[in-house]
N, C-alpha and C positions, 0 to 999 in steps of 0.2 A: 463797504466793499465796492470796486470799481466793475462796471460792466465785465473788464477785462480780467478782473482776478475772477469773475464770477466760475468757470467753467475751469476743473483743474486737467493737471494731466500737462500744462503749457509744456515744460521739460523735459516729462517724460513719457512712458508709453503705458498707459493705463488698459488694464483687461475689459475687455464689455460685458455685452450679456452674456445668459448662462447659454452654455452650449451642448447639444445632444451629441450622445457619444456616435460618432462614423458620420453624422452628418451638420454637426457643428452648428452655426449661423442660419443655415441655408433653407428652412422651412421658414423662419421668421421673413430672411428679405424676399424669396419669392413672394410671398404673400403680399408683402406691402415693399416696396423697395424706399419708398421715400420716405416712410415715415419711420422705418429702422434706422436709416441715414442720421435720420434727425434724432432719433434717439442716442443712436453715436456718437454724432454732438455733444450729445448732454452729458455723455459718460466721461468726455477729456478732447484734448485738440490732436492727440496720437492715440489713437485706440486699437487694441489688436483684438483679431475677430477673426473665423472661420470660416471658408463658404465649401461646405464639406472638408474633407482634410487639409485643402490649401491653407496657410498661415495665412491673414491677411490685415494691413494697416488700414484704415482710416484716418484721415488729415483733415483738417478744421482752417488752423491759419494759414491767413493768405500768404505769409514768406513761405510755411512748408509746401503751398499748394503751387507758390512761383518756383520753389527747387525741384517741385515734380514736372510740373509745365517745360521748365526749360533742360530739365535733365535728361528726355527721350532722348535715344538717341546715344549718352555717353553715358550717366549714372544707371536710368533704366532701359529696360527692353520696350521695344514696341509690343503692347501684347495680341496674342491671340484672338480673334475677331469673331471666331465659328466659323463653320463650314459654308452657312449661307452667304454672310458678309463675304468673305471669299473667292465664290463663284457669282456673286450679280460684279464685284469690284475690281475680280479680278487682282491683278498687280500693278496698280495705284498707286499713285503719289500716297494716299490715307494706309493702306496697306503694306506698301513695301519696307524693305529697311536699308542700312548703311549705304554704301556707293550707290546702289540700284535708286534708293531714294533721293537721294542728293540730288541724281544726273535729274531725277525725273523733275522733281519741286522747279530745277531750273529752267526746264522745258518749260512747264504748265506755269510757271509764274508770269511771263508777261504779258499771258492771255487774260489776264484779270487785274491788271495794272493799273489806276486810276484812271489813265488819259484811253485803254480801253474801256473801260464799265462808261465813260461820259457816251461813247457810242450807244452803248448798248441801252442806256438811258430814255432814248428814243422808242426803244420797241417796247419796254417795259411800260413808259405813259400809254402808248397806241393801243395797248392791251388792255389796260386799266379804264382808257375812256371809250373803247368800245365795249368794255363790259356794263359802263355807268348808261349807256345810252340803251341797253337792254332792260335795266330795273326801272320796275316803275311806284310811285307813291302806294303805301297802302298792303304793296305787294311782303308774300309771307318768303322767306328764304332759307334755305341751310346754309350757315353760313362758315361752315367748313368745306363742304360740296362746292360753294361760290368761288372758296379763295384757292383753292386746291387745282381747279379746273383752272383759274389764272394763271395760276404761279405755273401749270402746266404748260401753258402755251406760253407765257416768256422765258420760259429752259428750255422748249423747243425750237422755238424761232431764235432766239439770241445764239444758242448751239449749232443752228443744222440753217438757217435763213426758210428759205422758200420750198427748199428739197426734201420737205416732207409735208406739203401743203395734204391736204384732206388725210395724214397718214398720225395726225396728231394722236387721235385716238389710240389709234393701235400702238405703237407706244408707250402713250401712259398708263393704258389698262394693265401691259406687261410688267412696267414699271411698277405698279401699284399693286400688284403683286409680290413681287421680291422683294420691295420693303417691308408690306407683312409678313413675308416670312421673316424677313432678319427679326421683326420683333420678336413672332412668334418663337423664334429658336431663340432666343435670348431668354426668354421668359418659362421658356418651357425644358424638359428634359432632354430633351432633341440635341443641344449644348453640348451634351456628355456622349452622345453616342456616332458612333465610327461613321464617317460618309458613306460607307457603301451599306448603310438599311432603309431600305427603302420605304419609308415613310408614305403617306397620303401628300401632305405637303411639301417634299422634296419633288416629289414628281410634279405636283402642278408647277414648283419653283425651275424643274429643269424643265420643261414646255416655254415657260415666261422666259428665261433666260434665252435662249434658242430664239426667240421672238427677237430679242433685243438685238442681239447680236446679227442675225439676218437688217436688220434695219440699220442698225447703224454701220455694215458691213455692205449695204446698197448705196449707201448716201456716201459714205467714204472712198469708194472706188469711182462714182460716177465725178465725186469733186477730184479724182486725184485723176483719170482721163482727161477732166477738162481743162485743169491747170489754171481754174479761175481763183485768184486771190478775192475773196468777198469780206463784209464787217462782220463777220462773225466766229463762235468761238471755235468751229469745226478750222476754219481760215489757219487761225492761228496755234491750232494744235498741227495740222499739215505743214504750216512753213517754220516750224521752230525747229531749231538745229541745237548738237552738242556740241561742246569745246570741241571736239572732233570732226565737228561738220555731220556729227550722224542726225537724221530725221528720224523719230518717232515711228516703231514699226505700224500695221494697220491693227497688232493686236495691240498694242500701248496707245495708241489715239482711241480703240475703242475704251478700254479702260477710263481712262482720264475723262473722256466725254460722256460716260455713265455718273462717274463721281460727281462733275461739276454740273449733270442733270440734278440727281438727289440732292445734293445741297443747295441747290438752285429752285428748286420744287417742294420739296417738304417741309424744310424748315423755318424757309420763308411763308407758306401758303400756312403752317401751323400759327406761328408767330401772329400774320395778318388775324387770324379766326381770336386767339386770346386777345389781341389790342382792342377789336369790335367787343367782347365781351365784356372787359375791363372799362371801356370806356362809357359801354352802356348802362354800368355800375356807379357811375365815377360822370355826374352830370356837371359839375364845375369844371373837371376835368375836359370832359367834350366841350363847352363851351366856351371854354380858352381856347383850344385846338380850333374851333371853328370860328373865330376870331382873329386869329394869326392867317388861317388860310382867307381868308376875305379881304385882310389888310395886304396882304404882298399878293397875292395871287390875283383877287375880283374879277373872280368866273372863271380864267384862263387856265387852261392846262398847265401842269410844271413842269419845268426842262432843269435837265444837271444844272444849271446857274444859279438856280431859285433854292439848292439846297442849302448855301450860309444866310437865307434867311428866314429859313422853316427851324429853327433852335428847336421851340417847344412840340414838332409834329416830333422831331428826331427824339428828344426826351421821353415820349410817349412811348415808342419804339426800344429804348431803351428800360425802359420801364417795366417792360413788357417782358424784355429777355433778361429781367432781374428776377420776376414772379415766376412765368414760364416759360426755363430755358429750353427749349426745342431738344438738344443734345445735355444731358442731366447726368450723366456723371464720364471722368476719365479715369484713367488709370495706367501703368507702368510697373514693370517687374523687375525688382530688384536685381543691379549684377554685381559680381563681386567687391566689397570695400564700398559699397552704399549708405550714403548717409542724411538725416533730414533733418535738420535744424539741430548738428553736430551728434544726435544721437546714432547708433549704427543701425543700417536694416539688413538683416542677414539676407545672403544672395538667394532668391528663389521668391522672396515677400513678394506679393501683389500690392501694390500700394493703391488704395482708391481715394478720387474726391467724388465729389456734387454739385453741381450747382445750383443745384434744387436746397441744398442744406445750405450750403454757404451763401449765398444771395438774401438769405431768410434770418441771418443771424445778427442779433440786436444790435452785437458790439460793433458790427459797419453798418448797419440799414437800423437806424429808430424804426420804431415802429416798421418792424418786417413786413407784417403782412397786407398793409394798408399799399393802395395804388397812388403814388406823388410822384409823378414826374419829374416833378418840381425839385425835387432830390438831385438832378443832373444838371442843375444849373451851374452855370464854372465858376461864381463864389460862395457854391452850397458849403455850411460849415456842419459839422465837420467834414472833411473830405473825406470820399472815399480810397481807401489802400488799394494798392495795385496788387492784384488779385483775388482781391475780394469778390471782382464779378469779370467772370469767364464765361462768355457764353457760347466765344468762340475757339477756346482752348487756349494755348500759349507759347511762346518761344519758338524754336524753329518749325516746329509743328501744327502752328497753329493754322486756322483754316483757312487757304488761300483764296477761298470765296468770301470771306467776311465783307469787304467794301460793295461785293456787287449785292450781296443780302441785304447790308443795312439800305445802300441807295435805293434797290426794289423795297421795299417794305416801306421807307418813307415816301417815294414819287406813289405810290401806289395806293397809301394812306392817303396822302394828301387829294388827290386827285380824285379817291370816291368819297371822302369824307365832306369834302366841300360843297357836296350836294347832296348827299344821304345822309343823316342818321339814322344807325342799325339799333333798333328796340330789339334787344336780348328779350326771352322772356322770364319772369320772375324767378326759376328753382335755378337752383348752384348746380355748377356744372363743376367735378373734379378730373386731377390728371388722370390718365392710363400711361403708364411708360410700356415703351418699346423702343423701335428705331429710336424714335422721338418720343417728346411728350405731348401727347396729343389729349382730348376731352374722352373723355369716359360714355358722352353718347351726343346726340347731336343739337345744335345749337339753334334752334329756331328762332328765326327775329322779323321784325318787320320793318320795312323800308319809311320811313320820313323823310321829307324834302327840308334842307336845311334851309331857313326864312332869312333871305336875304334883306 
């Protein structure tokens, strides 16, 4: 039997586990969300499932998970995000839908265009090698605390430039807030209940929120008094125009400039924290990587030019968002006359993937669970299927920060890598989902000077 006949269900929609009456599925995936996922898997490549009385699909193959990718939008709906996601995101490019979405995507899309992100390249090393010139040999670290606090100040300064100098903080404590809550409400019952009950953590969430909003409501009127065009991304949300000539109100510049904070800060500062861990695992692994960087770099900082010759930092990185995707599942809801790999999904199905399940599955990744890099090489054989690894979504929807996260995460790698090795320490660290997939508790490691 082939890897690929292994798992049935290919054609059609096979039942999952058993499910408790009023509440279906939904004590099992709260509990464990990833490893239900994966259990899903096992059951078929279309599986139907309950998350209380909601009907809902699961999908396995990459075709079905490219027909859900590309199908937002016209096959399925954008779903529903909760109440928290909502108000930190406001009506975003990630959250809006139809025309509203469209106009916006074209807005926010040339602000993250490759011949931008090469700008923004600059501030991303400056930030990286002032953190390197802090650590010292020896020295002990949390190194989710470390990459967190980075990733922070290159979403603030690439976003806002100099107009929030000593304001960084404030900020990102707010910020780091309302992303726990979007976990927390995701994770919790909170999901199900009406915006207006007042929870303990809604109210610290509208405090944070209010914080944000004053701030990037300070820094948005003083740029749009001064009428300075600057390199950054606040710049080019202010001077982007519609087919109409309309600019971006102050409340859709704030929107859009929270978005591309959070995916600019979380999922990259997450990412960074699993490569150090993985690679700490994975001593051949690091020692290539530090090998590469010595051969094209020796000693110097890297700039945007220096990325088509960092292959195996970038594989690394890739790597990384195969094991742990930062963003670990999507989804889309069925509309009328929907169909997935020509079966029908009646209108109303939630349809879900993973990419926590799907990155992990034999039939495209030998050996899953094992860290290879070396898997992304461009004559890796077998090749990997298109959409087998999604880490950043797909089709019109996919995430318009993708180039500025991989370029951050590799200039960023490269540049503390080539002078530290992070010693993880010996116990296994697992995921927690939420917003993200982040570590289950804190990473402590110790600094070594890489021997030149």
């Amino acid at each position: 039997m082939t890897a690929e006949a292994a798992v049935p269900g290919r054609d059609t929609v096979v039942s999952g586990p058993r499910r408790l009456p009023g509440l279906g599925n939904l004590p099992a995936f709260a509990r464990d969300p990833l490893g239900f996922f994966v259990r899903l898997r096992g059951c078929g490549d279309v599986v139907e499932w309950r998350l209380g009385p909601q009907r809902a699909l699961f999908i396995s193959r990459p075709e079905h998970i490219g027909e859900l990718l590309t199908g937002i939008e016209t096959v399925f709906r954008h779903p529903e995000l909760g109440w928290a996601f909502k108000l930190v995101l406001g009506d975003g490019v990630v959250t809006s839908e139809g025309p509203a979405w469209r106009r916006k995507r074209a807005l926010v899309q040339p602000a993250v265009r490759p011949r931008q992100v090469r700008s923004y390249a600059r501030t991303m090393v400056k930030c990286a090698a002032e953190l390197a010139h802090t650590w010292q040999p020896g020295q002990s670290i949390d190194v989710r605390r470390e990459m967190l606090a980075l990733t922070q100040r290159i979403a603030v300064r690439t976003l806002f430039g100099s107009d929030t100098a000593g304001r960084e903080d404030v900020i990102g404590s707010a910020m780091d807030v309302a992303q726990r809550a979007i976990g927390d409400e995701f994770r919790g019952l909170t999901l199900f209940l009406p915006p207006w009950v007042p929870t303990p953590g809604r109210r610290r969430l509208r405090r944070a929120v209010a914080v944000i909003d004053a701030e990037v409501g300070r820094v948005t009127g003083e740029r749009r008094r001064e009428g300075e065009d600057r390199d950054d991304l606040l710049s080019r949300l202010l001077a982007a125009r519609d087919e109409e000539g309309r600019p971006l109100s102050d409340k859709e510049v704030r929107d859009e400039a929270v978005t591309l904070y959070i995916g600019g800060h979380e999922t990259t500062g997450t990412t960074l924290t699993w490569a150090w861990y993985l690679l700490s695992r994975n001593p051949v692994a690091r020692a290539r990587l530090a090998g590469e960087l010595e051969k094209v770099l020796a000693g110097r900082t890297p700039d945007f030019d220096d990325l088509r010759q960092l292959p195996y930092t970038e594989q690394v990185v890739k790597e990384t968002l195969r094991l742990f995707p930062p963003v670990w599942l999507m989804t889309g809801i069925a509309k009328e006359g929907s169909e997935l790999g020509g079966l029908p999904v009646p209108e109303g199905t939630v349809v879900w993937s993973s990419q926590w399940s799907a990155h992990r599955d034999a039939r495209w990744f030998p050996d899953p669970e094992a860290f290879r890099p070396e898997r992304w090489d461009a004559d890796a054989v077998p090749g990997i299927p298109d959409h087998a690894w999604f880490p950043f979504g797909g089709g019109a929807r996919a995430c318009l920060g993708a180039r500025f996260a991989m370029v951050e995460a590799v200039l960023v790698l490269a540049t503390l890598a080539q002078r530290f090795h992070v010693d993880a320490g010996p116990g296994e660290v697992t995921p927690r989902t939420g917003l993200t997939l982040q570590p289950d508790s804190a990473i402590r490691a110790v600094l070594r000077p890489v021997e030149g």
